[in-house]
KEVEXVEX-310078 format. One line per 10 residues: number of its first residue (from 0); for each residue x, z, y of C-alpha. Coordinates in pm, 1 decimal. Each point is the difference from the previous one (the first is absolute). Last residue first. Layout:
N
NUM) X,Z,Y; ...
//
This chain:
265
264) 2688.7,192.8,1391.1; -415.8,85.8,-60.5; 14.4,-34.7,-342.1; -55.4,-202.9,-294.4; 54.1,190.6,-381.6; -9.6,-210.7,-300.6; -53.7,105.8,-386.1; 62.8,-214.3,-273.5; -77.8,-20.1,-358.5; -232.5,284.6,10.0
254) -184.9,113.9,-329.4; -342.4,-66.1,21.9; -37.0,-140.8,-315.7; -46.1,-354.1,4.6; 299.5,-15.6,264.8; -29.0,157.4,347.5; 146.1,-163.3,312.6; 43.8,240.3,309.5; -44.8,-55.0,394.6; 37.6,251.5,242.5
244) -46.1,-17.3,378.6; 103.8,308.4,221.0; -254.7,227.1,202.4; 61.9,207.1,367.6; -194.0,185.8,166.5; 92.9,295.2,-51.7; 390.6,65.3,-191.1; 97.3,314.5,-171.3; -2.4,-179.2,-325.5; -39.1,-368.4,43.5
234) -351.5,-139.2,-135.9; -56.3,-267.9,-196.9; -219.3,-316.6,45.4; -103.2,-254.0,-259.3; 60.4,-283.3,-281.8; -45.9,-30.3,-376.7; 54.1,-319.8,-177.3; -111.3,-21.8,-371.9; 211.5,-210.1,-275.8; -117.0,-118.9,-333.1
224) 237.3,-167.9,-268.6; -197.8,-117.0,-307.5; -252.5,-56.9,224.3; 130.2,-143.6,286.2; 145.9,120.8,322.9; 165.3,-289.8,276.6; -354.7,-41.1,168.9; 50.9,417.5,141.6; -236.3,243.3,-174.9; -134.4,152.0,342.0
214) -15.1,386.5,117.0; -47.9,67.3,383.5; -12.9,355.3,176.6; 190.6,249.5,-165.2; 61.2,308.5,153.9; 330.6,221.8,33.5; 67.5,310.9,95.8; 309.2,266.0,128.3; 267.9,-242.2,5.1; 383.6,89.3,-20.2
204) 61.3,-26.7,-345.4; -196.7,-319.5,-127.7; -370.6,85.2,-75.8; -174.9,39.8,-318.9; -182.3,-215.3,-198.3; -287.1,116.8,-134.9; -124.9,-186.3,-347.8; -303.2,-128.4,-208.4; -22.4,-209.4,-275.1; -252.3,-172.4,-194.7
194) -301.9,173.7,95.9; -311.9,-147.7,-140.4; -183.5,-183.0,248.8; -157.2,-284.7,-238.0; 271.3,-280.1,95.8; 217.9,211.3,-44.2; 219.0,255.5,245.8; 285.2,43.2,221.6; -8.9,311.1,240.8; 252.3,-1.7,309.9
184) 117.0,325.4,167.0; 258.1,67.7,273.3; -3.0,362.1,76.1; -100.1,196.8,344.7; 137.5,334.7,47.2; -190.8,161.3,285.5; -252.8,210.7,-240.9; -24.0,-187.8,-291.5; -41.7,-378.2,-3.8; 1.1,-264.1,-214.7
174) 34.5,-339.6,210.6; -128.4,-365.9,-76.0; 16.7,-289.8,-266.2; -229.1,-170.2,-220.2; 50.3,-241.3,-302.8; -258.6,-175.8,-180.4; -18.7,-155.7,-340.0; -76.4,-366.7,-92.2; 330.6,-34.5,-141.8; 87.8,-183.1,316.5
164) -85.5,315.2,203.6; -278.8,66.8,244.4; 85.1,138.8,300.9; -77.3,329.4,144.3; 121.1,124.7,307.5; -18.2,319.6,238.6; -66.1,242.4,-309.4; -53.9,417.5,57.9; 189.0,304.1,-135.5; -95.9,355.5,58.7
154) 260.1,214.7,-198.4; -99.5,325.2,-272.0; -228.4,-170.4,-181.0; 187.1,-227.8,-104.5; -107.5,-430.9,31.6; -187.4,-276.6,-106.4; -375.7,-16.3,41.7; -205.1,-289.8,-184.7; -320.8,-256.7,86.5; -146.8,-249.7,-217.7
144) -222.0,-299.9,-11.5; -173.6,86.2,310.1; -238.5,-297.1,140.4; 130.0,-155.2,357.3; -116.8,-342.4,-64.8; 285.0,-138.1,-108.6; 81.5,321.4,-273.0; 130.6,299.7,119.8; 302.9,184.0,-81.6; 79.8,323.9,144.1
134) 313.1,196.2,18.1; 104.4,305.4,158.9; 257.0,231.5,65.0; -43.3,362.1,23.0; -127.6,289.1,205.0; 57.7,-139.4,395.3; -98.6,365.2,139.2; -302.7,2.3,-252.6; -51.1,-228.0,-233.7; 59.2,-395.7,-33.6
124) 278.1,-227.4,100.0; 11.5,-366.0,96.6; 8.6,-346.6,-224.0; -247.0,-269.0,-47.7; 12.5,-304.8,-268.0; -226.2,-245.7,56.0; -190.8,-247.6,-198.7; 37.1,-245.1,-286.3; 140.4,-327.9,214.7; 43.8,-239.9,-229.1
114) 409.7,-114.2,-96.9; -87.6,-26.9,-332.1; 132.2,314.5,-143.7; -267.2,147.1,263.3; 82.1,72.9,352.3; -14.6,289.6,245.5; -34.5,63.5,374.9; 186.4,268.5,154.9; -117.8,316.8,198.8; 142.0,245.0,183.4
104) 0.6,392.0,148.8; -362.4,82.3,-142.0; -79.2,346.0,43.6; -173.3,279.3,-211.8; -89.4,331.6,91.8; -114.1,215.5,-271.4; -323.0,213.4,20.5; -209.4,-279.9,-257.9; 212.9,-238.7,-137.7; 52.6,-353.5,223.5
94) -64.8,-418.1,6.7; -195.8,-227.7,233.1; -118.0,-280.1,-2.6; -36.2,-357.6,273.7; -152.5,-326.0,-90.2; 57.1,-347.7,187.3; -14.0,115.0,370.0; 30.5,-262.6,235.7; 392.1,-73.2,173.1; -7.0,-382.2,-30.0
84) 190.4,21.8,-287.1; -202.9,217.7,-231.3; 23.5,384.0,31.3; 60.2,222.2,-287.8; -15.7,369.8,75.6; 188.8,301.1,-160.3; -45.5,367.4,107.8; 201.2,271.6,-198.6; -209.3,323.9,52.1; -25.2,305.4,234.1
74) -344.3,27.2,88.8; 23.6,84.0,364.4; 178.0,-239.3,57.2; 66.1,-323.8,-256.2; 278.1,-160.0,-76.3; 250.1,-313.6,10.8; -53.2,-331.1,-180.3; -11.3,-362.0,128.8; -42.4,-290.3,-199.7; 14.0,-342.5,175.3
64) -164.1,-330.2,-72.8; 219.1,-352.9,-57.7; -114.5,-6.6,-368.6; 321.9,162.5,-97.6; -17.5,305.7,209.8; 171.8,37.9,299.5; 134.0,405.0,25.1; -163.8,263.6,231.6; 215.1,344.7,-43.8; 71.8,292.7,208.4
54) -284.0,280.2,19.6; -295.9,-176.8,118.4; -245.2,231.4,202.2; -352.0,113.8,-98.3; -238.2,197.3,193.8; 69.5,338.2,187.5; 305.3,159.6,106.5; -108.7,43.6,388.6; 157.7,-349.9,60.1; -97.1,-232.6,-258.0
44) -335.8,46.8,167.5; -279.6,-214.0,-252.8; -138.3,239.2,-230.2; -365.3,-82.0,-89.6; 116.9,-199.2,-355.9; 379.0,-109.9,43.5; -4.9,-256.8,246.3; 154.4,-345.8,-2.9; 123.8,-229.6,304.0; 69.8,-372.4,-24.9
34) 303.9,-174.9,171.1; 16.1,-396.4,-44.2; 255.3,-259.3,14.2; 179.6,163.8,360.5; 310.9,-184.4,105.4; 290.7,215.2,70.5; 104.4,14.1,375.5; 315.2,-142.2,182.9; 6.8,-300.9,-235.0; 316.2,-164.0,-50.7
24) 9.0,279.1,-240.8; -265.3,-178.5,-275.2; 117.7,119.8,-371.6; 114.7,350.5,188.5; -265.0,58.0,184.6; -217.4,-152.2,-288.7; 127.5,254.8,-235.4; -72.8,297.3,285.2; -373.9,-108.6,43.9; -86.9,-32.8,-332.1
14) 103.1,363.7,-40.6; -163.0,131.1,341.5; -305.5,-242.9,-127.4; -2.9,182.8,-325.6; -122.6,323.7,192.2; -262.2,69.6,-207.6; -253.1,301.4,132.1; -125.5,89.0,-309.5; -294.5,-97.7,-221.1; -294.7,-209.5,-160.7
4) -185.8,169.8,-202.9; 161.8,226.1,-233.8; 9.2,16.7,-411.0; 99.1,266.3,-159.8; 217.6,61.7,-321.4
//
């Protein structure tokens, strides 16, 4: 693992910004708290491919700080940084394999059997043209406790979400692709990373792909009884432009116990 100084351009203002638009809309323009800029050692033009930019996740963490994780360019590796609540930089890290491109799609804070918070949980892909999906587990201050690949060789899949389950596992969800045909695929493992389960699910007749986007274990699941919540786009056959909703409930093993299509009509 390497350490970087202080880096990226983070745009958690445009985030901030939008929840206070919508927490303050007699207002006709957000308020501004504070908007810091980062740079990724001498690169500093987002706009010619060079420097850092964040991927799709910035989450509140527990202390009232944020944790932001994307990746880097030209390096090619998952980028996480931890910033405290008035936008300075607490610690920031890094995390690849040499000649494999690695990117950070999300990232979730974790807690101990005690309710603590134990670190973060990050989920992308890793490899070349998407490769597999990946987990990485860090500990508060960004140190790697582990870090696994799930997937076939023969499809690219990637994570979009990553939560941490009540049986102090994780489950992540996303896409397996191969070619055009995109799959449905959601991992469950430990609390050490070792694979639990892992299935596609393909889509209804009529759709060519499907991605999931969101995984949570709803506050009706327990642990004698766990349910996970799956939710995402799919793709009409023939059709550009155009994506349906889905929504699906898993039970402890991944087998479906419902399975919801909402479209355009």
């Amino acid at each position: 693992m390497k350490t970087i100084k202080n880096t990226i351009k983070l745009k958690i203002i445009l985030i901030l910004g939008s929840a206070l638009f919508i927490t303050l809309h007699v207002h006709a323009q957000p308020i501004v708290l504070f908007q810091n800029f980062y740079t990724y050692g001498n690169y500093i033009d987002n706009s010619v491919g060079l420097g850092f930019w964040i991927d799709n996740s910035v989450e509140e963490t527990d202390d009232g700080g944020f944790i932001v994780v994307g990746h880097t360019d030209p390096t090619e590796d998952v980028y996480l940084l931890k910033a405290n609540s008035n936008g300075t930089v607490a610690w920031s890290a890094t995390y690849g394999y040499a000649m494999d491109i690695e990117v950070g799609h999300t990232v979730s804070e974790t807690f101990d059997n005690m309710g603590n918070p134990s670190g973060f949980i990050i989920a992308g892909s890793s490899g070349q043209n998407g490769g597999d999906l990946l987990l990485i587990k860090t500990d508060p201050v960004g140190g790697l406790q582990w870090s696994y690949h799930y997937g076939q060789s023969s499809r690219a899949e990637r994570a979009y979400s990553v939560r941490q389950t009540t049986d102090g596992g994780y489950i992540a969800a996303g896409s397996s692709i191969l070619g055009s045909n995109g799959k449905i695929y959601v991992v469950k493992t430990n609390p050490n990373g070792t694979r639990q389960w892992a299935f596609e699910y393909s889509a209804p007749i009529g759709y060519d792909a499907q991605i999931a986007t969101s995984v949570i274990e709803p506050s009706t699941s327990t642990a004698a009884n766990p349910e996970y919540i799956v939710a995402g786009n799919m793709f009409p056959s023939g059709l550009t432009n155009i994506e349906d909703v889905f929504v699906m409930s898993l039970d402890r093993n991944g087998a479906i116990n419902w399975f919801n299509v909402y479209n355009r009509n």
